[in-house]
Structure formats: C-alpha cells, structure tokens
C-alpha positions in Angstrom: 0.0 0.0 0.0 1.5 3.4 -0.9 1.5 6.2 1.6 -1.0 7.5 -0.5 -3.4 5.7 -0.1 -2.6 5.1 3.3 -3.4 8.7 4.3 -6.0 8.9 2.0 -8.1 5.4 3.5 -7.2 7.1 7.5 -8.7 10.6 7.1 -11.3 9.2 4.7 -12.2 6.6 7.4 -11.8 9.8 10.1 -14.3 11.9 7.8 -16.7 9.3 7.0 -17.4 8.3 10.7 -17.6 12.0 12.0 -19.9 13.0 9.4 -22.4 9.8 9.8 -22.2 10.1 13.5 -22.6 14.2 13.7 -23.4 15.5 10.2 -20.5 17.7 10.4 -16.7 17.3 9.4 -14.2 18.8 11.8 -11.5 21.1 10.5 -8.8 19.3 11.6 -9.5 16.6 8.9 -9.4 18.6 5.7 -6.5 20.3 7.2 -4.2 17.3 7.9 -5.5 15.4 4.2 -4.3 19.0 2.7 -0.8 19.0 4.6 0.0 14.9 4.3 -0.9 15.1 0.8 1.3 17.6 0.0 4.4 15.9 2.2 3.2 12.9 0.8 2.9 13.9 -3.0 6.3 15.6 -2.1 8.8 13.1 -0.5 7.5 10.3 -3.6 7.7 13.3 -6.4 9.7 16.2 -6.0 8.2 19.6 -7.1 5.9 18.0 -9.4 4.1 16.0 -6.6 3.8 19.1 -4.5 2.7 21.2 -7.5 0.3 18.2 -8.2 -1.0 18.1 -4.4 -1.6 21.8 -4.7 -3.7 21.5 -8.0 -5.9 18.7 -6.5 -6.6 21.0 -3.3 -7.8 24.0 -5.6 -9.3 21.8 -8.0 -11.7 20.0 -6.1 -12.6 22.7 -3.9 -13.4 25.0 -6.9 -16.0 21.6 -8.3 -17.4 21.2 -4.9 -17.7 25.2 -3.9 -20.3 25.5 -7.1 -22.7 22.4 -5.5 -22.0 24.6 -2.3 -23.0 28.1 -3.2 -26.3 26.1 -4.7 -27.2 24.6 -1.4 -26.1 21.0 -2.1 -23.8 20.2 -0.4 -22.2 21.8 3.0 -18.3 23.4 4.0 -17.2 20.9 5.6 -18.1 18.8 2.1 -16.2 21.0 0.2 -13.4 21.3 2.5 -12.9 17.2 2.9 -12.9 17.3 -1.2 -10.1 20.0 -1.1 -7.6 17.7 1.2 -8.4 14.7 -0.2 -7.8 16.2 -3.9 -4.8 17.6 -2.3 -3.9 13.7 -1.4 -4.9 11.9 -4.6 -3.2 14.7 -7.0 -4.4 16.6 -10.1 -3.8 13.2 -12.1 -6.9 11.6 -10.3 -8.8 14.5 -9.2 -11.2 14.0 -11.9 -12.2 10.3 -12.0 -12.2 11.1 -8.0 -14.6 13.8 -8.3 -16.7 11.3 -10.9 -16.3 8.3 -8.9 -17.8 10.6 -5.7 -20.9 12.2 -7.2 -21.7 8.7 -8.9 -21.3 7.4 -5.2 -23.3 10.0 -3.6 -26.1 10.0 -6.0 -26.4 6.1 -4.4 -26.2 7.3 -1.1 -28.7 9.6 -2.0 -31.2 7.3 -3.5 -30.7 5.0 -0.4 -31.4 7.7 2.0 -34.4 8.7 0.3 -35.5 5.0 0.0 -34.3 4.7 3.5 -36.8 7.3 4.5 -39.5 6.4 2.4 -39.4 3.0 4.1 -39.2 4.3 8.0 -42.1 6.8 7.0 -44.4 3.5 5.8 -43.2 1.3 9.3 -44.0 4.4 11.3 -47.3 5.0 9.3 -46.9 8.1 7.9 -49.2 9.2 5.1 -48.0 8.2 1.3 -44.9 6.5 3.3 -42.7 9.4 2.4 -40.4 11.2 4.4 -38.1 14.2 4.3 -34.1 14.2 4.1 -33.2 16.8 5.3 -29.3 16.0 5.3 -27.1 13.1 3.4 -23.6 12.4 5.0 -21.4 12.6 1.9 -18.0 12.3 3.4 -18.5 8.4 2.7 -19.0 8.9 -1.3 -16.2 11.6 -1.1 -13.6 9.0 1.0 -14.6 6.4 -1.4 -14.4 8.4 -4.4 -10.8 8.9 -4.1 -9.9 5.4 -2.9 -11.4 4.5 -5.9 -9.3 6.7 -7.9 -5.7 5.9 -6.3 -6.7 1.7 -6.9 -4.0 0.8 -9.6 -5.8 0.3 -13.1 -4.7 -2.9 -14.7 
C-alpha cells in the first residue's frame, strides 16, 4: 500500500465516521489530508508531486464550492474534497470527483428510500419522508480510494 493511499483510507475513514455520526466534518481533517498530501505527494515526487497536491486542493474545492454556493452540499463537504484532492493529485482529481458524485447519488437514493421506508413502518401518510441531510463524506472518501486503486 502506498502512503498515498494510506493517508487517503485514515482521514477518509476519520471523515466518513464524523460526518455519519454528527453530520458535520471537523477542520482538523481537511486540514491534515491538505498538509499529508502535500508531504506525501512531495517526498514520492519532488516539485511536481507538490505542484500536483496543490492543483488537487484547488481543483476539487473550486467543483465542490459550485454544488456549495447552490445549497447542495455543506463546507465541511467541500473542505474534505479540497484535502483529499490535495492527497490523490491533479492526475486523479477528476475520476475522484466522478467516482464521488456517482457514489453520492447512491447514497442519495438509499437515503431517500431509507426514508420512504421508515415513513411507511411508522405509518406516515403516502410512506414518504423528508431528508433533510445526506452524509457525503463516505461517497467523497470512497471516491478517491477508488481513484488511487492501480488500473490494470
């Protein structure tokens, strides 16, 4: 396993649990994915890793900040996606970001089916009930492990 996706699976792991458990990602998170994937990106690189690292960071915090400033998706969303772009580089960033909202349209679906199926046990009228918020720090961790697997 590469260092890479080492520090990629523990703050992914880190951000999932918070976010299912509290709805909210804490700071520190984002913050250590953005510094250990530039170290990382770095030490197994040179320049070019770090210039890499950098690119991720602003390039998935500039796709996420659009689903952000339409009330999507929350901060601490598009902060997660800036650190863990910063870990899985400007080379994966895309099929990361792809890989996540593919992912978090499933989430989605299950949530809403989720809800649709609590609201029928509880007897609510038509069996339908309102999500008011979907954890996405699991599609975003998963994303990008998905994206640093070696293609074959």
């Amino acid at each position: 396993m590469t260092m890479q996706m080492a520090v990629a699976i523990s703050l992914g792991l880190a951000a999932a649990v918070e976010d299912i458990a509290r709805r909210r990602i804490s700071n520190w998170i984002p913050v250590v994915a953005l510094t250990a994937g530039v170290v990382t990106l770095s030490i197994e690189r040179g320049w070019r890793g770090a210039l890499s690292s950098v690119g991720g960071a602003l390039g998935g915090f500039l796709v996420f900040l659009i689903f952000y400033c339409l009330g999507g998706m929350g901060g601490g969303d598009v902060k997660l996606m800036a650190g863990l772009g910063a870990v899985v580089g400007v080379e994966h960033l895309v099929e990361a970001a792809l890989w996540t909202a593919g992912l978090g349209g499933l989430l989605a679906g299950l949530c809403v089916a989720l809800a649709a199926l609590k609201g029928l046990w509880n007897g609510a009228s038509g069996g339908s009930r309102r999500v008011e918020s979907i954890p996405y720090a699991p599609a975003i961790a998963l994303g990008s492990w998905l994206a640093l697997l070696p293609k074959t």
